[in-house]
C-alpha positions in Angstrom: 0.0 0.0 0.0 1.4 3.1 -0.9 1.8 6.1 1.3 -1.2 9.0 1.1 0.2 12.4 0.7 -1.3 15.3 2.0 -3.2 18.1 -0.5 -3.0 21.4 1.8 -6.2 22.8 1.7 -7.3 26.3 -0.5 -8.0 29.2 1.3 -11.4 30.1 2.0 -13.9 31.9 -0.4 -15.0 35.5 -0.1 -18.0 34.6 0.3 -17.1 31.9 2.9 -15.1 34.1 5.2 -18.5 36.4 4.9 -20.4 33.6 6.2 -17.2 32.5 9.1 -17.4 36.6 10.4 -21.0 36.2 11.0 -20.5 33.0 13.3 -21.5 33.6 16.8 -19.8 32.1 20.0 -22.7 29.9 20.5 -22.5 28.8 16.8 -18.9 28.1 16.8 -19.4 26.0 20.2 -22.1 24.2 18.2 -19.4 23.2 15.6 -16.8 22.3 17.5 -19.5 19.8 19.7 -20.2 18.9 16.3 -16.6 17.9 14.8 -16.4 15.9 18.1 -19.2 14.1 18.1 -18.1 12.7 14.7 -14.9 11.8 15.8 -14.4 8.3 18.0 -12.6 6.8 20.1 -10.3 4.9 17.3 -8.2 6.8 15.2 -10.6 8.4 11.8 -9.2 10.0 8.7 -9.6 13.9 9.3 -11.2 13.9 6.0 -14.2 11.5 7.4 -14.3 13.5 10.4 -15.0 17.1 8.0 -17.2 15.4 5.6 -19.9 14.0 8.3 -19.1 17.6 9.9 -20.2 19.1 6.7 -23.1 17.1 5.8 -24.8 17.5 9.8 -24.3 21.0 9.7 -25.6 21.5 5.9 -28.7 23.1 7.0 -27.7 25.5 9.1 -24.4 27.0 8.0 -24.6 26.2 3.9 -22.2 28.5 3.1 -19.0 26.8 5.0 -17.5 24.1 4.0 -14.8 21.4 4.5 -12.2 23.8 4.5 -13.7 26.0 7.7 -14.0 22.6 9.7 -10.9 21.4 8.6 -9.6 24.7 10.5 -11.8 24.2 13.4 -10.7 20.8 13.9 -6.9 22.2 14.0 -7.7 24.4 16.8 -9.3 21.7 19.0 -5.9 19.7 18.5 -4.6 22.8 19.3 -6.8 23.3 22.3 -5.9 19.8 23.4 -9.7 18.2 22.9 -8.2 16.2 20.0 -5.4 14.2 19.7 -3.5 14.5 15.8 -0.8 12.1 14.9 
């Protein structure tokens, strides 16, 4: 099996930064409860972890995507909530 490399994600859209600066404290908590709640206790593929992130959270924040919860999830490894190896 070969070895996966890593594609660095784009920046964020104009439009999607928009949508991010609107984001209240109470909506990012709800994301970040959200990105763990998709994660488990075995090791996942961050990429899993953003996708079902993406698709539970579709409804009420259609403008972000993968990217923003891609950045979210590096601050809760950052924050120590998640472990990254």
């Amino acid at each position: 099996m070969s070895e996966e490399i890593p594609i660095a994600n784009p920046p964020l859209s104009a439009k999607e930064q928009a949508a991010v600066a609107k984001l209240t404290d109470a909506e990012l908590q709800n994301i970040d409860a959200t990105i763990l709640e998709n994660c488990a206790s075995s090791w996942l593929k961050v990429a899993r972890v953003m996708l079902d992130t993406e698709k539970a959270l579709n409804g009420c924040h259609p403008d972000l995507s993968h990217v923003f919860y891609a950045l979210r999830l590096a601050k809760l490894v950052e924050a120590k909530r998640l472990e990254s190896h």
